[in-house]
N, CA and C atoms of all chains as a GROMACS GRO file, in nm:
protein
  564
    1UNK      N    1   0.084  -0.117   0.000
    1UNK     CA    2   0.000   0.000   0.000
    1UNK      C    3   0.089   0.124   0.000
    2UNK      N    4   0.014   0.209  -0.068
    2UNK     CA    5   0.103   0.370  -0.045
    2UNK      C    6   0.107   0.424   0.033
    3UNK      N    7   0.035   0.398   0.108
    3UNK     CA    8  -0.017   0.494   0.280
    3UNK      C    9   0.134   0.462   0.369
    4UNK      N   10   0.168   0.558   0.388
    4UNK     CA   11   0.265   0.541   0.503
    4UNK      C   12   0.188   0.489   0.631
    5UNK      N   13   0.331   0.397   0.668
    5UNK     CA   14   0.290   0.310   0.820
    5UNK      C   15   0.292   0.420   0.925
    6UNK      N   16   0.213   0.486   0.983
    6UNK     CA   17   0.263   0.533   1.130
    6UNK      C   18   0.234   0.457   1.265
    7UNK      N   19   0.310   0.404   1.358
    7UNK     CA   20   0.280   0.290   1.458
    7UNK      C   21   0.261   0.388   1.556
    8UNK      N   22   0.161   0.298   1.649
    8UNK     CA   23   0.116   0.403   1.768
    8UNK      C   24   0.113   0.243   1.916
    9UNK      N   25   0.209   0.284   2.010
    9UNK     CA   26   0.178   0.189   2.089
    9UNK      C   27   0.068   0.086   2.091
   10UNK      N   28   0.028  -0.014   2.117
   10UNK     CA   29  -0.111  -0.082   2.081
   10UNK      C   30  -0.095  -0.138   2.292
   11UNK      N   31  -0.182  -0.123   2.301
   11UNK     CA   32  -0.214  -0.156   2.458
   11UNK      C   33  -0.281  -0.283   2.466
   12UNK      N   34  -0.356  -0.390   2.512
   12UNK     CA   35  -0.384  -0.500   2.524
   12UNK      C   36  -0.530  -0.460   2.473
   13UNK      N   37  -0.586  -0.556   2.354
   13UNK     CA   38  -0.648  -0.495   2.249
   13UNK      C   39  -0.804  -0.527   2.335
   14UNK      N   40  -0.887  -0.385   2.354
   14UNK     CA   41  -1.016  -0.373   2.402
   14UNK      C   42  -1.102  -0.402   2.266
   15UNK      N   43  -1.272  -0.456   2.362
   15UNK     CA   44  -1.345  -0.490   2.243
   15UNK      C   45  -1.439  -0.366   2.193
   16UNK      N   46  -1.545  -0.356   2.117
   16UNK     CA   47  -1.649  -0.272   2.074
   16UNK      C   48  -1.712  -0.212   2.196
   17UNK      N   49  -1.715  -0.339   2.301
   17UNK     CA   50  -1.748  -0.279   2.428
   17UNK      C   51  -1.697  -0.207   2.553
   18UNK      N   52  -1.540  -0.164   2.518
   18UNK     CA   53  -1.429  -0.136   2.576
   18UNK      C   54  -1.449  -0.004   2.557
   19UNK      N   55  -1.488   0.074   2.418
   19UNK     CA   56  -1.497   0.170   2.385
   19UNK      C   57  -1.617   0.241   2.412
   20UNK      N   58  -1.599   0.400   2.499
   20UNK     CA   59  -1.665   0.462   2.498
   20UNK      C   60  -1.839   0.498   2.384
   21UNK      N   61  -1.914   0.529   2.444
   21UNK     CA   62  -2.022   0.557   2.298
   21UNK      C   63  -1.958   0.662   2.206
   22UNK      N   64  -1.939   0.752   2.251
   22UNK     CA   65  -1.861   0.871   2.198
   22UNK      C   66  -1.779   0.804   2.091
   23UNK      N   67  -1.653   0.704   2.141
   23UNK     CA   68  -1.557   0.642   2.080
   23UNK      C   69  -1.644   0.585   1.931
   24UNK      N   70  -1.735   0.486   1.996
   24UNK     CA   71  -1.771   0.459   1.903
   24UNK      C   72  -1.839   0.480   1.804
   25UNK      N   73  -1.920   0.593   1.826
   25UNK     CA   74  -1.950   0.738   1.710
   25UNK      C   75  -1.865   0.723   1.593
   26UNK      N   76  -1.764   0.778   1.683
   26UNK     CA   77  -1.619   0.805   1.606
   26UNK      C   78  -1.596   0.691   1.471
   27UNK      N   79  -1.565   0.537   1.543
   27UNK     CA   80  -1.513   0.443   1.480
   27UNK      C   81  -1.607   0.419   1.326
   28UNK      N   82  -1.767   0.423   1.402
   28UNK     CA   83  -1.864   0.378   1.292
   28UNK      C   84  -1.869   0.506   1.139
   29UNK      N   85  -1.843   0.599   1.215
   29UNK     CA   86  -1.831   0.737   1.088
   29UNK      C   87  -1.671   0.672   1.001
   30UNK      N   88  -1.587   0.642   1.127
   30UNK     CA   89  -1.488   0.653   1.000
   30UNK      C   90  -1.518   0.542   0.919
   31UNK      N   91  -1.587   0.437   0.951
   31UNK     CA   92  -1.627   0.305   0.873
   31UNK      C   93  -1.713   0.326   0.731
   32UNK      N   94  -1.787   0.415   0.757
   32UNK     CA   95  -1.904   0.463   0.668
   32UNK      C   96  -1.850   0.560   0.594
   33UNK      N   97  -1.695   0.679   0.606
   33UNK     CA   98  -1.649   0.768   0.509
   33UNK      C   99  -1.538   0.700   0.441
   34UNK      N  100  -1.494   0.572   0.475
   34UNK     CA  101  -1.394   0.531   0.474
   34UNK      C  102  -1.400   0.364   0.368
   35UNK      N  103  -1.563   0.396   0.322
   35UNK     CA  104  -1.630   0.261   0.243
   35UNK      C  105  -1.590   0.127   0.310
   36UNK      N  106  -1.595   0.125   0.430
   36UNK     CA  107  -1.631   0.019   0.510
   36UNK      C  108  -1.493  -0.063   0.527
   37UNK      N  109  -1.375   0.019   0.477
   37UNK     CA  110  -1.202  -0.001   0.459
   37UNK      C  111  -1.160  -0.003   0.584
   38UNK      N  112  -1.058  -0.048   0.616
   38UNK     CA  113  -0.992  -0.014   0.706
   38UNK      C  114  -0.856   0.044   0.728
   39UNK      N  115  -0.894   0.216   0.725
   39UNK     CA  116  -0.786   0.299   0.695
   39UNK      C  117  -0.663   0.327   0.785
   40UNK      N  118  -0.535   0.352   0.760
   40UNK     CA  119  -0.493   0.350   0.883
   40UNK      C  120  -0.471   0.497   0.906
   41UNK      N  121  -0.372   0.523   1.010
   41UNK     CA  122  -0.359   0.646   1.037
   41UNK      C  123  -0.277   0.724   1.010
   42UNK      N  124  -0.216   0.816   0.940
   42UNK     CA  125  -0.077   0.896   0.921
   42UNK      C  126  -0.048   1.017   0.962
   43UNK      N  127   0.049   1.075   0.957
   43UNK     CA  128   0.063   1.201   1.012
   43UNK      C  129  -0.029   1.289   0.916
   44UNK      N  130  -0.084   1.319   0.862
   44UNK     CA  131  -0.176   1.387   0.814
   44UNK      C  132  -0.340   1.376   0.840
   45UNK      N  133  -0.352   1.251   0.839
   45UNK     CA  134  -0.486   1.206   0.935
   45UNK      C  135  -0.504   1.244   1.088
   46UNK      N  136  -0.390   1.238   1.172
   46UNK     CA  137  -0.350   1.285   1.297
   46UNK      C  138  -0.384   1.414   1.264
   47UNK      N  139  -0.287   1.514   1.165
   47UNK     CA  140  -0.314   1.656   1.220
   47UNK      C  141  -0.464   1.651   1.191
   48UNK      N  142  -0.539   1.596   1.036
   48UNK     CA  143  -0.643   1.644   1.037
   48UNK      C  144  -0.779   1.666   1.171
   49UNK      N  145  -0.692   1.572   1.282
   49UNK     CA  146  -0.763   1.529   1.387
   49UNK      C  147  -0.784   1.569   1.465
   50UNK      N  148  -0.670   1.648   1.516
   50UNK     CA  149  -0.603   1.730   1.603
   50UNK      C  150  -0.676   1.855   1.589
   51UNK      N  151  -0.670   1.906   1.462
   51UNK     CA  152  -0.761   2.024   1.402
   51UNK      C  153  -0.916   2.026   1.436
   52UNK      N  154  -0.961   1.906   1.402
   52UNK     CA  155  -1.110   1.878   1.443
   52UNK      C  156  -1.123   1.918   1.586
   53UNK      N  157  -1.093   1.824   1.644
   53UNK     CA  158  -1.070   1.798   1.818
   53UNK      C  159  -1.056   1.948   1.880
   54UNK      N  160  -0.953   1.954   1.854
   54UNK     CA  161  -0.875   2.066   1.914
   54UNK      C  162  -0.959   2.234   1.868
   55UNK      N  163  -0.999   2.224   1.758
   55UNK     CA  164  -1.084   2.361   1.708
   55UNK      C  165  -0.993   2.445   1.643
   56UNK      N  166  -0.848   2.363   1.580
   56UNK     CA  167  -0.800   2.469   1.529
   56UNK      C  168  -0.782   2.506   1.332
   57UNK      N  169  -2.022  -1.942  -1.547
   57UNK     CA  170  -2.049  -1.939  -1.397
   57UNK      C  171  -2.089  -1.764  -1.350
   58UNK      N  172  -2.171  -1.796  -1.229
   58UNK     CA  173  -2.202  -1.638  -1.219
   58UNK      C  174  -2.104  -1.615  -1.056
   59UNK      N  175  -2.109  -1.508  -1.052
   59UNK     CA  176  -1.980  -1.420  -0.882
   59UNK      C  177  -2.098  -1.390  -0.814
   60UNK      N  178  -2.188  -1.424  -0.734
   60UNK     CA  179  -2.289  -1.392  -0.670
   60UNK      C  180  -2.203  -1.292  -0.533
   61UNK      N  181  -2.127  -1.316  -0.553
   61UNK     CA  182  -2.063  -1.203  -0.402
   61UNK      C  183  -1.960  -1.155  -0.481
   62UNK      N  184  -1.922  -1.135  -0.622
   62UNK     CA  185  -1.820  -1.033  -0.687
   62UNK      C  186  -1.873  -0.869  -0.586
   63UNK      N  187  -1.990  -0.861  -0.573
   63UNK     CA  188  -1.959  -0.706  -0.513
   63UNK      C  189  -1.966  -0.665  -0.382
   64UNK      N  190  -1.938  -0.792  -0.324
   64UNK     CA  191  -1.931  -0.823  -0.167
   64UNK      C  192  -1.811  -0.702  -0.121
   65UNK      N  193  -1.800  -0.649  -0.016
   65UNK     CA  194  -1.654  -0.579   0.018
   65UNK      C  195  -1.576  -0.639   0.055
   66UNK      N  196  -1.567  -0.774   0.079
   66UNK     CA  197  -1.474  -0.944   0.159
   66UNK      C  198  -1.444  -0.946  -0.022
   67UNK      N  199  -1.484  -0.991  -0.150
   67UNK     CA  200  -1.414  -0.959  -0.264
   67UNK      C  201  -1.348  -0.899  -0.288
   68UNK      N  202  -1.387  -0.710  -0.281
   68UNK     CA  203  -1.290  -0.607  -0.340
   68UNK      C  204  -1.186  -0.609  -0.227
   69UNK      N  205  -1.208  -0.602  -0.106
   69UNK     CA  206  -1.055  -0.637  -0.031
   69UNK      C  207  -0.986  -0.735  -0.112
   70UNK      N  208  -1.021  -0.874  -0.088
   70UNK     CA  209  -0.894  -0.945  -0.194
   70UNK      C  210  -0.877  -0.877  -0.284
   71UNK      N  211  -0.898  -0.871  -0.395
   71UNK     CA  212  -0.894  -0.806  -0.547
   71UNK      C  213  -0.769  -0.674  -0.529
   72UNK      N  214  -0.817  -0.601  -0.409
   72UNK     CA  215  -0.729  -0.482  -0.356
   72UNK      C  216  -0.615  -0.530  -0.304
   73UNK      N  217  -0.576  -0.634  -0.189
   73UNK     CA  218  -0.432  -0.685  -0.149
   73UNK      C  219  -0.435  -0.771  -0.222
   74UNK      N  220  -0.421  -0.842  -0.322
   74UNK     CA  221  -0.397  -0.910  -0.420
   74UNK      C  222  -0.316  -0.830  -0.511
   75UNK      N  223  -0.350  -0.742  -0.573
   75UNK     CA  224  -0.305  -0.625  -0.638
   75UNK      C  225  -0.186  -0.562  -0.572
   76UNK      N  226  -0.234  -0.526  -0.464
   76UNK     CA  227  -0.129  -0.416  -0.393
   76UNK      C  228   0.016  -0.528  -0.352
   77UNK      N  229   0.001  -0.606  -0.310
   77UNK     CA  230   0.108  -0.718  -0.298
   77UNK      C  231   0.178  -0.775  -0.410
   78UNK      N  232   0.084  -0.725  -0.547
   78UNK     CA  233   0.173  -0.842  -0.631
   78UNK      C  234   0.329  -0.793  -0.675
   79UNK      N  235   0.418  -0.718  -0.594
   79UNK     CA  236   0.529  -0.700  -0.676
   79UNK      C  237   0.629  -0.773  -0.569
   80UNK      N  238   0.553  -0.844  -0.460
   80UNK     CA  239   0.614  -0.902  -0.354
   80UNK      C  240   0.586  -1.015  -0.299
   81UNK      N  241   0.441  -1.088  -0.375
   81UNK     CA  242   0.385  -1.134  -0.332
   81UNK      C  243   0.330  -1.233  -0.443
   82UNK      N  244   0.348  -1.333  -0.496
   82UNK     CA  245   0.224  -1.416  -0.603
   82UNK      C  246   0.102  -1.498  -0.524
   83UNK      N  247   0.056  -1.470  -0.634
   83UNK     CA  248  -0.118  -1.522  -0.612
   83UNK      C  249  -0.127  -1.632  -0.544
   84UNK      N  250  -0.034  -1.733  -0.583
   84UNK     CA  251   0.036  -1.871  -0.541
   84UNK      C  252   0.078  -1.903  -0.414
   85UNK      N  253   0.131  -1.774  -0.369
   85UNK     CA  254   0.226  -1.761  -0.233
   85UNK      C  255   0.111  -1.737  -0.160
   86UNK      N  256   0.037  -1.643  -0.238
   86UNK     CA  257  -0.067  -1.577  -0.110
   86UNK      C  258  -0.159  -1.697  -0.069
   87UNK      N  259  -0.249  -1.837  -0.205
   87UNK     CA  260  -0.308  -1.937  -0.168
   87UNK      C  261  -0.169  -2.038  -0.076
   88UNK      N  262  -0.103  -2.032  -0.092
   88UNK     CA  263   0.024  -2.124  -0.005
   88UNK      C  264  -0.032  -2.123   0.152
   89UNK      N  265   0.031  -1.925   0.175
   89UNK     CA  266  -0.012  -1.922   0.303
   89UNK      C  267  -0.067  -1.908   0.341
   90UNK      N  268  -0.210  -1.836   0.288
   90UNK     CA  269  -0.357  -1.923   0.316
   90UNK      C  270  -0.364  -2.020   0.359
   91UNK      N  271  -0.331  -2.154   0.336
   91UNK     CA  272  -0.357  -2.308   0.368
   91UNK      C  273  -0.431  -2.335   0.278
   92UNK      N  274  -0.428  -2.299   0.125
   92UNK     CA  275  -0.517  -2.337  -0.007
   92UNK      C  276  -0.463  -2.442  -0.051
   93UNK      N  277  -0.448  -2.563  -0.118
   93UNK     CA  278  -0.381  -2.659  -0.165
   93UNK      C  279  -0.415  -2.616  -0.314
   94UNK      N  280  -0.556  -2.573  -0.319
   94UNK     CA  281  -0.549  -2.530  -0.513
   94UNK      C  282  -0.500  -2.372  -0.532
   95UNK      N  283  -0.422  -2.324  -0.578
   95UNK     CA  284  -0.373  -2.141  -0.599
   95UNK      C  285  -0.498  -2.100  -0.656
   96UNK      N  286  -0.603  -2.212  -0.714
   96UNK     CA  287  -0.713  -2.125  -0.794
   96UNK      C  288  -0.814  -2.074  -0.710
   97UNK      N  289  -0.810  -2.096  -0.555
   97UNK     CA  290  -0.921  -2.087  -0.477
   97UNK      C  291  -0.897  -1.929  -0.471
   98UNK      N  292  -0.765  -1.856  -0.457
   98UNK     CA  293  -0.743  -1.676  -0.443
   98UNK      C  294  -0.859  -1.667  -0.544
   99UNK      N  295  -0.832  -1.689  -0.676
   99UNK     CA  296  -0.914  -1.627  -0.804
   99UNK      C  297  -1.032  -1.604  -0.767
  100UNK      N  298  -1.079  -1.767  -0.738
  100UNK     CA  299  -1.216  -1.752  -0.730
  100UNK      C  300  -1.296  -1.662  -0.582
  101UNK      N  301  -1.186  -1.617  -0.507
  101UNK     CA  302  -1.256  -1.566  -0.373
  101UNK      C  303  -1.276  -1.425  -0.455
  102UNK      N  304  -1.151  -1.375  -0.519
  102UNK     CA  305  -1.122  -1.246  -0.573
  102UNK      C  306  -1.253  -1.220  -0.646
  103UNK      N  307  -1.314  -1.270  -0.741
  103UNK     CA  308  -1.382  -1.312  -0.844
  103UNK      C  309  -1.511  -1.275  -0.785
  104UNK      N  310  -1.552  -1.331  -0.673
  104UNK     CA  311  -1.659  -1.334  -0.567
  104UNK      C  312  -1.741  -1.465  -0.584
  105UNK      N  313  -1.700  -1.587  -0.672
  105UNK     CA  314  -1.743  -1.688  -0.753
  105UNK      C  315  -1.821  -1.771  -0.578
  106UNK      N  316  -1.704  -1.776  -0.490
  106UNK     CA  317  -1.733  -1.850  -0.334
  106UNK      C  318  -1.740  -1.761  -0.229
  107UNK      N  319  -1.807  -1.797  -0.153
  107UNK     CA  320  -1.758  -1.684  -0.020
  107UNK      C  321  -1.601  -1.727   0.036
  108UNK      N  322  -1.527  -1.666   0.133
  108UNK     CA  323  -1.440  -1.698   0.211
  108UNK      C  324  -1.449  -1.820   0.315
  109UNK      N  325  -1.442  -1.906   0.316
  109UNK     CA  326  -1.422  -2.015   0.456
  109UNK      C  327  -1.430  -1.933   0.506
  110UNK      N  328  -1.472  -1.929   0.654
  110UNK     CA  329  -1.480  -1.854   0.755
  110UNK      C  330  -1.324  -1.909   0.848
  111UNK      N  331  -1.341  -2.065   0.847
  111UNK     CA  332  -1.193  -2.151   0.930
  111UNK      C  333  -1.073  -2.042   0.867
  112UNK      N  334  -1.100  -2.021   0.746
  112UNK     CA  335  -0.950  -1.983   0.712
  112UNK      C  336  -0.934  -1.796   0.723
  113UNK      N  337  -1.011  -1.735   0.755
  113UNK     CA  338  -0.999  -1.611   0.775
  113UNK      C  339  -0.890  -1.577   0.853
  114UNK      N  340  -0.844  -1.648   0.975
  114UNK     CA  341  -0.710  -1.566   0.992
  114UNK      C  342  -0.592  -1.577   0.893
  115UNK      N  343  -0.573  -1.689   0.850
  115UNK     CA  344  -0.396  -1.780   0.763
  115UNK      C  345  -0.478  -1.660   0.654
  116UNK      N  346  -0.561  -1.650   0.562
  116UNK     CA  347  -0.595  -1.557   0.473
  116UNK      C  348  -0.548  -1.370   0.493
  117UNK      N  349  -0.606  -1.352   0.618
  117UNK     CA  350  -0.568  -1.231   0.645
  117UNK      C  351  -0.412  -1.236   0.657
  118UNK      N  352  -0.354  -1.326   0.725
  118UNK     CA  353  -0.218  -1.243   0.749
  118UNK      C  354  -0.160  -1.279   0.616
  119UNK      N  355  -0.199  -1.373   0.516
  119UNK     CA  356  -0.125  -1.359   0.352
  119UNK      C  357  -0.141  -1.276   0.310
  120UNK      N  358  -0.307  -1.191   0.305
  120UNK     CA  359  -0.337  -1.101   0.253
  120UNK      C  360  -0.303  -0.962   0.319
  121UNK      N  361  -0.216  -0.968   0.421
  121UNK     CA  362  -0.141  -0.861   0.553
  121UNK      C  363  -0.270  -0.749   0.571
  122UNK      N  364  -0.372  -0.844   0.589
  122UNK     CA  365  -0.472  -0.715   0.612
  122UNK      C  366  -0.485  -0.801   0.811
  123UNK      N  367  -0.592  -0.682   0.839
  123UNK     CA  368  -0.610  -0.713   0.999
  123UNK      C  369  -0.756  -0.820   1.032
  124UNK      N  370  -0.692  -0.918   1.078
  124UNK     CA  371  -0.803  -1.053   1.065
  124UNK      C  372  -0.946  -1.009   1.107
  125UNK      N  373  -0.949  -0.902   1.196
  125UNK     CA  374  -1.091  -0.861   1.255
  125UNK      C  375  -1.143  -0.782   1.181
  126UNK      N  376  -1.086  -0.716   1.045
  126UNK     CA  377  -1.128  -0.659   0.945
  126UNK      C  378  -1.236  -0.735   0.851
  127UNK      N  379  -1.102  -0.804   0.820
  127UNK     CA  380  -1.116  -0.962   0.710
  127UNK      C  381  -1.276  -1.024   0.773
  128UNK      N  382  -1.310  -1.094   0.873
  128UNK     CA  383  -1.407  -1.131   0.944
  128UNK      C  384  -1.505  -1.069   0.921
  129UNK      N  385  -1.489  -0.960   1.012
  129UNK     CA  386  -1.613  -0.880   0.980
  129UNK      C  387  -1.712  -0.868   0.855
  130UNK      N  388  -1.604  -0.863   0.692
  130UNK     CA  389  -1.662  -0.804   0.601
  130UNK      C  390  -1.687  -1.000   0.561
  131UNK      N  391  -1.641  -1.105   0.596
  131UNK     CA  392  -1.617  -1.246   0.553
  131UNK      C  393  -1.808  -1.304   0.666
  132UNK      N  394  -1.808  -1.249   0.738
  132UNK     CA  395  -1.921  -1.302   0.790
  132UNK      C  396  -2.058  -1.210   0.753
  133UNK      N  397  -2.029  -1.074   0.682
  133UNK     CA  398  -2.136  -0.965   0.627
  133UNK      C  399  -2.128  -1.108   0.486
  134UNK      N  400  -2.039  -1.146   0.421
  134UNK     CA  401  -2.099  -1.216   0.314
  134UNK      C  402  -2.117  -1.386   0.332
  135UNK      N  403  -2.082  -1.410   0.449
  135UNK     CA  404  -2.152  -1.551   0.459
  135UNK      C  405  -2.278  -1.527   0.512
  136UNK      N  406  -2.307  -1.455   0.547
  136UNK     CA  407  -2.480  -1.491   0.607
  136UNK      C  408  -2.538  -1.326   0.608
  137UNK      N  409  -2.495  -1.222   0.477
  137UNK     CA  410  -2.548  -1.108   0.490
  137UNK      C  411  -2.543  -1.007   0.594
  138UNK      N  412  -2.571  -0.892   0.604
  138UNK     CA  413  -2.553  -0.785   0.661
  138UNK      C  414  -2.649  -0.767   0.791
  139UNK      N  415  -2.766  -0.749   0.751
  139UNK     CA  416  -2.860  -0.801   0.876
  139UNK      C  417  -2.841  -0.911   0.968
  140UNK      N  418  -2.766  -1.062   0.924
  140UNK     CA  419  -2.745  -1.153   1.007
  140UNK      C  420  -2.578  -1.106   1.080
  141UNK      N  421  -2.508  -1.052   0.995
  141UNK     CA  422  -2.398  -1.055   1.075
  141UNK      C  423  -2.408  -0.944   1.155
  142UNK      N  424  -2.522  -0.840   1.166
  142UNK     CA  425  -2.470  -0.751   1.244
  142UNK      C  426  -2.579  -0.835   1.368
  143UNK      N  427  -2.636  -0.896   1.356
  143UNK     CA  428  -2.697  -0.966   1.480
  143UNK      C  429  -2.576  -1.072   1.553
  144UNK      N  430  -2.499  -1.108   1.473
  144UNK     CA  431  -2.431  -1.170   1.524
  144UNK      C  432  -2.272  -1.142   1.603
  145UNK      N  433  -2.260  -1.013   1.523
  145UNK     CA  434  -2.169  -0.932   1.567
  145UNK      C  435  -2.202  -0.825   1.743
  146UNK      N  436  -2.380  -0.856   1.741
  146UNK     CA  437  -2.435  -0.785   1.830
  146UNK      C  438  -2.413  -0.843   1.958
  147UNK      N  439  -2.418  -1.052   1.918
  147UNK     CA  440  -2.455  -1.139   2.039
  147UNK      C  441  -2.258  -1.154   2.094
  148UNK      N  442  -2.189  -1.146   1.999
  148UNK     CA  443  -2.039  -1.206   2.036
  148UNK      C  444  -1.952  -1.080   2.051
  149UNK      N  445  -2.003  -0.999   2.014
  149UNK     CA  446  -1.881  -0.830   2.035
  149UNK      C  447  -1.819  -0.828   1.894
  150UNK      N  448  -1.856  -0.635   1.864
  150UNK     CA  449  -1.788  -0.608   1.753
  150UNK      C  450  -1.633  -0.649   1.781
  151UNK      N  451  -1.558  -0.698   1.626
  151UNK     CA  452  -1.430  -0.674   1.618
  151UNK      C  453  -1.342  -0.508   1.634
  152UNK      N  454  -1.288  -0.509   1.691
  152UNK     CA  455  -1.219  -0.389   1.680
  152UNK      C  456  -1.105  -0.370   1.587
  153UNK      N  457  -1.002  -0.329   1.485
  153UNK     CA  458  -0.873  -0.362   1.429
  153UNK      C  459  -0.788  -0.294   1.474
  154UNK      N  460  -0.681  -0.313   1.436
  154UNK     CA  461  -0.583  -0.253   1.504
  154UNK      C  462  -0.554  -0.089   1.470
  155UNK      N  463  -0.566  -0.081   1.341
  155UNK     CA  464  -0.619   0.038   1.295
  155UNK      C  465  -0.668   0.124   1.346
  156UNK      N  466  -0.861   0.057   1.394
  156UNK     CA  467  -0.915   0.167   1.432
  156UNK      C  468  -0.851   0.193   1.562
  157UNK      N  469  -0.810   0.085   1.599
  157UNK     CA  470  -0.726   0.087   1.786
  157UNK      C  471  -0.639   0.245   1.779
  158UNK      N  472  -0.591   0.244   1.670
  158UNK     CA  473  -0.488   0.346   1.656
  158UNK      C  474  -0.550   0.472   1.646
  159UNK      N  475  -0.680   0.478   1.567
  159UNK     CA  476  -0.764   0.595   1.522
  159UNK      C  477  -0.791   0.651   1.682
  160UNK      N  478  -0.865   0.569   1.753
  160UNK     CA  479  -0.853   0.602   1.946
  160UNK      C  480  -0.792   0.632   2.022
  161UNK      N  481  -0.682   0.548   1.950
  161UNK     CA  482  -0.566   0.633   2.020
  161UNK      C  483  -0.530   0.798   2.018
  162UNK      N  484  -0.523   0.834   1.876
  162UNK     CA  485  -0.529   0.941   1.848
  162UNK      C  486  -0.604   1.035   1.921
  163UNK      N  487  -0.751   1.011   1.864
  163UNK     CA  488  -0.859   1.063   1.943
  163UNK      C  489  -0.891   1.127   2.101
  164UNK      N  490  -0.811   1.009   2.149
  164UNK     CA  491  -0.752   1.067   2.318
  164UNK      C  492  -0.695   1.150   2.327
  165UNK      N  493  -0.573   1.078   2.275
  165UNK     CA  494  -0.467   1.161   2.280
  165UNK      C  495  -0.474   1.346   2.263
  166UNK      N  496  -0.552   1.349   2.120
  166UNK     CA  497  -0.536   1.467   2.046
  166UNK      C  498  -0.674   1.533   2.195
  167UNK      N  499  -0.731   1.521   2.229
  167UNK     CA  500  -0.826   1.544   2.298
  167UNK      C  501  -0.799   1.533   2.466
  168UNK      N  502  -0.681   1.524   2.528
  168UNK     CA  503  -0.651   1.478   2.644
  168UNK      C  504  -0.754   1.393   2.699
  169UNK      N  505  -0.797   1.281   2.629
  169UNK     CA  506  -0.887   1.189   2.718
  169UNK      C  507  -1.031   1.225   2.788
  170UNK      N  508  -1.034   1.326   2.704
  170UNK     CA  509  -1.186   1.426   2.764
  170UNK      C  510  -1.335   1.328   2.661
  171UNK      N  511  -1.288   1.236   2.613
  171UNK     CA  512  -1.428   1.143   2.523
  171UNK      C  513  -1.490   1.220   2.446
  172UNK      N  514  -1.406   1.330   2.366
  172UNK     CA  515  -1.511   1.416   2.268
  172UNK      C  516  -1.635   1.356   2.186
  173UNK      N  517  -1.725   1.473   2.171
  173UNK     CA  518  -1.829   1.327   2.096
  173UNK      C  519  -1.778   1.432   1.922
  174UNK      N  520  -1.835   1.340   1.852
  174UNK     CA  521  -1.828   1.358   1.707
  174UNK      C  522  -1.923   1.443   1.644
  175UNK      N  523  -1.827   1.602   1.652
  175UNK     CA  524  -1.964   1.714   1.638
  175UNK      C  525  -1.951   1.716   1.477
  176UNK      N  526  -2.035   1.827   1.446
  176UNK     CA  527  -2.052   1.843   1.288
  176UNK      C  528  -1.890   1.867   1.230
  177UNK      N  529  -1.842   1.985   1.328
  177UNK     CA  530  -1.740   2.032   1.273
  177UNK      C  531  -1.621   1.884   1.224
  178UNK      N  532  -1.618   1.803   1.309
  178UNK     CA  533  -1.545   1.658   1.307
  178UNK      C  534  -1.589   1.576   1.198
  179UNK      N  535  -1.729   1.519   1.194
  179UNK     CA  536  -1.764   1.509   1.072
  179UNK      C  537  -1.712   1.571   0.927
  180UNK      N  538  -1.725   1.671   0.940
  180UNK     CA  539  -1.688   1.769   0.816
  180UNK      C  540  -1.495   1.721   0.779
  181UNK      N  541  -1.497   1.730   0.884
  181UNK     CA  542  -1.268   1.740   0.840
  181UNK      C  543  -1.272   1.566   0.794
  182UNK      N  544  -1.340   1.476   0.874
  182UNK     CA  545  -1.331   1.286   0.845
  182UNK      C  546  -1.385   1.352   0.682
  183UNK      N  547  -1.481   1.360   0.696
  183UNK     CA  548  -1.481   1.369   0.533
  183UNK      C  549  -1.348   1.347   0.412
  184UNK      N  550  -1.362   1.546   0.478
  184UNK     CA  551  -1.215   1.594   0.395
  184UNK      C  552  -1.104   1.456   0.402
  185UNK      N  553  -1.082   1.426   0.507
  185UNK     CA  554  -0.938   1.345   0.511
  185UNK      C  555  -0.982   1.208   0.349
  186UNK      N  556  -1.116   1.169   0.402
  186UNK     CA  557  -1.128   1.060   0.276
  186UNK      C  558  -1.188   1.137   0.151
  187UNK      N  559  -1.178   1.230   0.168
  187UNK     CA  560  -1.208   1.316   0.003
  187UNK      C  561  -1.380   1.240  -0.040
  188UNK      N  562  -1.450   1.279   0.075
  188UNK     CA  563  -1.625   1.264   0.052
  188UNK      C  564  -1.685   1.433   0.084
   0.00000   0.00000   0.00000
């Protein structure tokens, strides 16, 4: 794939039910903009995130 | 013969790491480490001709270096449809991937752990990032 790898610690892997509702807002939108792919994350996805989140 | 699941998303994933692997990877290698004994079974998953074994969804995923709880997910939406697997996904717990593990991570992170919920403005940038 072309997508650069960015690795992010992985902690002892929680289930659907591990995750907040909020969280899982989150997960199901990116599922549904993301055609049901499983995208990963890069430094550009991060800032775009950061931007969201953050309000900047 | 007809692909009754050619437009399954458990298809276009193969079809997609099939592709994206082949300058490292043959079709051959990928049914090898699958646990395929025929190389023609990739085609025909690619094809959408069969569904996926469900037994073989992990040895598949890691040939196909995608994330097995991915693979599953979209492998049990086409063994028994969308309505049944999300009932079934309801009774045993969604898969999570490692991926989205990472997307949460973020999410915290970028948010100091405050559980933002997903306002319009957030919506709007997920978009942008996948160009919808």
């Amino acid at each position: 794939m072309s997508e650069p790898i960015f690795t992010v610690p992985l902690s002892p892997l929680p289930c659907w039910e591990d995750l907040t509702l909020n969280e899982q807002g989150w997960i199901e939108f990116i599922r549904v903009v993301a055609d049901g792919k499983d995208p990963k994350i890069n430094l550009e996805r991060v800032r775009a995130l950061q931007a969201a989140i953050r309000g900047r | 013969m007809t692909n009754p699941f050619e437009n399954s998303p458990a298809a276009a994933l193969i079809r997609e790491r099939v592709r994206d692997l082949k300058p490292k990877k043959s079709q051959k290698a990928i049914a090898t480490e699958a646990g395929f004994v025929n190389a023609n079974v990739v085609s025909i998953l690619k094809s959408g001709t069969s569904k996926i074994p469900l037994d073989r969804v992990p040895a598949l995923a890691r040939a196909l270096e995608v994330d097995p709880a991915h693979l599953m997910r979209l492998a049990i939406e086409q063994a028994i449809g969308a309505t049944a697997a999300a009932a079934v996904i309801d009774c045993l717990g969604a898969p999570v991937t490692r991926h989205e593990l990472a997307w949460i991570a973020e999410i915290r992170d970028a948010s100091d752990s405050t559980d933002p919920r997903l306002t319009a403005r957030a919506r709007i940038s997920l978009r942008g990032i996948f160009g919808k």
